[in-house]
C-alpha positions, 0 to 999 in steps of 0.5 A: 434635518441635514444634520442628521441626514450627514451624521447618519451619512458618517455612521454608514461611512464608519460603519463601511469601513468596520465591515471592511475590516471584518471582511478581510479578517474573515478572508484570512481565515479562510486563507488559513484554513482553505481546504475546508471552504469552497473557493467560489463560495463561502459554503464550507466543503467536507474534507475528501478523505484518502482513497485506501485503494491504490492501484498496484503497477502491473509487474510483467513476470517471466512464465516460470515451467515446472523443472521436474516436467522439463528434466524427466531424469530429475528425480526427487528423492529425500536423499539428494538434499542438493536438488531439494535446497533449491525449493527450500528458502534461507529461513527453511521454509518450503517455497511455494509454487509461485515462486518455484513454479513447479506443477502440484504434482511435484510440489507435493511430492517435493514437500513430501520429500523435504520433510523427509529429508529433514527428519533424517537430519539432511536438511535444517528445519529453520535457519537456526540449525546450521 
């Protein structure tokens, strides 16, 4: 009976080292692949997905006044394209007030105005027109 109590002592000794084995190859997978394993257990984890919001830097801008409320003799008139360029970017479109930061009053009567001044051809329609 010792002898099979050695045998099977050597059967648990080799079988020791299997799952020794076994472990470390299965600790290298997780090496390989840790993200998806929680590091204090075996437990797989969910991937964390990207948060698509991502807050913007707050950009502090100078508070911009209406021109034409500032220079009561500014007048806007289709006729003076040289005032009427400012409001006007590169590809021919009408600025917006954000940027312009003229009141709605004036802007409308700026885009009225503009309008006109193209179809008198003092003003291109696009960028294309110079």
């Amino acid at each position: 009976m010792e002898e099979i109590k050695e045998t099977r002592k050597d059967e648990k000794v080799e079988e020791k080292v299997e799952t020794e084995k076994t472990e470390k190859k299965e600790v290298e997978v997780v090496k390989k692949s840790d993200r998806h394993f929680d590091r204090h257990s075996d437990r797989p984890v969910r991937p964390t997905r990207k948060s698509r919001f991502v807050p913007k830097k707050k950009v502090f801008f100078k508070k911009r006044f209406c021109f034409f409320c500032k220079n009561k003799e500014a007048v806007i008139d289709y006729k003076d394209a040289g005032l009427l360029r400012r409001f006007v970017a590169e590809n021919g479109k009408i600025s917006p007030r954000r940027f312009t930061g003229t009141c709605a009053k004036h802007q409308k009567k700026l885009s009225v105005e503009i309008k006109k001044a193209r179809q008198m051809a003092l003003l291109p329609f696009t960028d294309k027109h110079k």
